[in-house]
TORLUM-184998 format. One line per field, with one value per residue (C-alpha): residue number from 0; x, y, z. Coordinates in steps of 0.001 Angstrom, whole numbers. Layout:
TORLUM-184998
k: (NUM, ...) .
u: (X, ...) .
v: (Y, ...) .
w: (Z, ...) .
This chain:
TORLUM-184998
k: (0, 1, 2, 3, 4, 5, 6, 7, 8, 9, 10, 11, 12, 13, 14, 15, 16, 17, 18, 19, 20, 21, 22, 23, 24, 25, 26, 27, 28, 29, 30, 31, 32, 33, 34, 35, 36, 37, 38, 39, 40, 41, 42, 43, 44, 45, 46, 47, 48, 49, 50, 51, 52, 53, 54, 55, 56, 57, 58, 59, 60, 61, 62, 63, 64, 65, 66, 67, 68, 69, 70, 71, 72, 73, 74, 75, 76, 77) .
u: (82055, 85364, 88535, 90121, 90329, 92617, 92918, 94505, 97166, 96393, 98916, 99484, 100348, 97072, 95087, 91261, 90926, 87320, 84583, 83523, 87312, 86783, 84292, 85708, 88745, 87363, 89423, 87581, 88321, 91429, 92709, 96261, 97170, 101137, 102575, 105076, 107180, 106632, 108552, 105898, 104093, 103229, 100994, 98579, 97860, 95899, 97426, 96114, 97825, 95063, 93270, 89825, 88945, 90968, 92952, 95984, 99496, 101247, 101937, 98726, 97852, 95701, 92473, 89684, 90857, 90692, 93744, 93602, 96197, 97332, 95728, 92486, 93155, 93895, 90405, 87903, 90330, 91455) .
v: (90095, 88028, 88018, 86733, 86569, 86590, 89257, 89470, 91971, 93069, 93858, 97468, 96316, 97263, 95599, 96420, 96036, 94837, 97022, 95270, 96257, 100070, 100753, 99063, 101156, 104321, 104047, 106035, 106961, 108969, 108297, 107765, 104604, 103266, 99936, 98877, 95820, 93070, 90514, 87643, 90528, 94110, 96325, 98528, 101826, 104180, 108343, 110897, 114044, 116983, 117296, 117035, 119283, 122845, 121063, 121508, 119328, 120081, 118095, 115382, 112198, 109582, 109263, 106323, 106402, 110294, 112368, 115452, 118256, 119506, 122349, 120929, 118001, 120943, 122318, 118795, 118218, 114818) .
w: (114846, 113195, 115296, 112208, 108516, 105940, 102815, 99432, 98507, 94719, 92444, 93836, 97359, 98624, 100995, 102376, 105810, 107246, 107789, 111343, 112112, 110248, 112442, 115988, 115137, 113392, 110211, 107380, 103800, 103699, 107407, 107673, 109258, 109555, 109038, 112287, 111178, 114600, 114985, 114038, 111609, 110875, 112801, 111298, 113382, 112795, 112708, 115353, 113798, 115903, 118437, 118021, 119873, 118400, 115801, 117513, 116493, 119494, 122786, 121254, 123393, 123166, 125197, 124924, 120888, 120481, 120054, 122830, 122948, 126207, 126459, 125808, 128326, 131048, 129982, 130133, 133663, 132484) .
């Protein structure tokens, strides 16, 4: 797998980000993902807006890349 590699930005300000990297971070078609300015870049996240679990969007967290609601959490005891 590439650690690196550089892509064009077309002339709508779009830029496709690498499948090996799609997959590692479980971006698919339509997923929202923000753009943090860094100070030596920008990083692209992606958005957890429910729980996969009950499709909550209250009190979500992140666990091992999946976003988990409270209650849920409370429920799997983690």
């Amino acid at each position: 797998m590439k650690e690196s590699g550089f892509r064009m930005v077309d002339d709508l300000g779009r830029v496709t980000i690498r499948i090996d990297l799609r997959e590692k971070y479980n971006i698919k078609e339509h997923d929202k993902v923000d753009f943090i300015p860094q100070k030596d870049g920008i990083l692209l996240k992606k958005v957890y807006d429910k729980c996969v679990f009950c499709d909550s969007i209250k009190n979500l967290t992140i666990y091992h890349n999946k976003t988990i609601c409270h209650r849920c959490r409370k429920e799997i005891k983690l």
